[in-house]
C-alpha positions in Angstrom: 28.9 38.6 24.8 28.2 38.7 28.4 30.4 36.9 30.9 29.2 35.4 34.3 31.1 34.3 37.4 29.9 30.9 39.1 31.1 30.6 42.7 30.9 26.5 43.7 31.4 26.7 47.2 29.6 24.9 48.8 31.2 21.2 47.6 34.6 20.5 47.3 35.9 21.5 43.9 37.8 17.5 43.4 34.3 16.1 43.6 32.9 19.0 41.5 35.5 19.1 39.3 36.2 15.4 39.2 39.5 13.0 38.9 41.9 15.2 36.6 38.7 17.3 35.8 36.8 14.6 34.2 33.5 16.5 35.7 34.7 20.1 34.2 35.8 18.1 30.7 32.4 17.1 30.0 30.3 20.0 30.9 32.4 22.1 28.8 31.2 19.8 26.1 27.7 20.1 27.1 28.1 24.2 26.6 30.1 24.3 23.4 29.7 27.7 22.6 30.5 29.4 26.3 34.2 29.6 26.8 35.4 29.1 30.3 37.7 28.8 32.9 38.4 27.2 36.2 40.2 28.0 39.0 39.7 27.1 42.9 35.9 27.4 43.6 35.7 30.0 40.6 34.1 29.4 37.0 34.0 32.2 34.4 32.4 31.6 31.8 31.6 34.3 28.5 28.9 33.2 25.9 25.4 34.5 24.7 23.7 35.2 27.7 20.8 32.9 27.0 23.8 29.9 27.3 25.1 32.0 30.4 22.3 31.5 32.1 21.5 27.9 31.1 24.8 27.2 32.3 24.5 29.1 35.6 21.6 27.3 36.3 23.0 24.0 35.9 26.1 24.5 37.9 23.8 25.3 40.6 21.6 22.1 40.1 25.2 20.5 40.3 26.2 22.2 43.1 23.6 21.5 45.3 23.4 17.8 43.8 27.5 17.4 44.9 26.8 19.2 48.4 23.7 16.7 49.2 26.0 12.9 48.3 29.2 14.2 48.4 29.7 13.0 44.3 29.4 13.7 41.4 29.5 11.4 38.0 28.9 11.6 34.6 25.6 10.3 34.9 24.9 13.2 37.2 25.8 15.8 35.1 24.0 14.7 31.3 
């Protein structure tokens, strides 16, 4: 099991995270065999470090997305 840290800061975490974490709600359901946790700008997540990775490269691709228009929906993120 390996566990990363995600840093998201450079987009506010509401928009990130979404109204009562709508955002964070469904892309734990996109990575349904990571566990992780949210807090502030930080994600941990622990998993098989193949789905680590995949998933640190998609907050990213999120990240940036939510910097550039200042949203983020659930189209943007499936």
């Amino acid at each position: 099991m390996i566990e990363r840290i995600v840093i998201v800061d450079s987009v506010d975490p509401v928009c990130f995270y979404g109204v009562n974490n709508s955002n964070i709600n469904l892309i734990k359901n996109l990575f349904p065999k990571l566990r992780m946790g949210a807090r502030g700008n930080v994600i941990k997540v622990i998993g098989e470090d193949s789905e680590t990775a995949e998933f640190e490269r998609k907050m990213h691709q999120l990240e940036a997305y939510g910097a550039k228009y200042n949203k983020l929906t659930a189209d943007d993120i499936t």
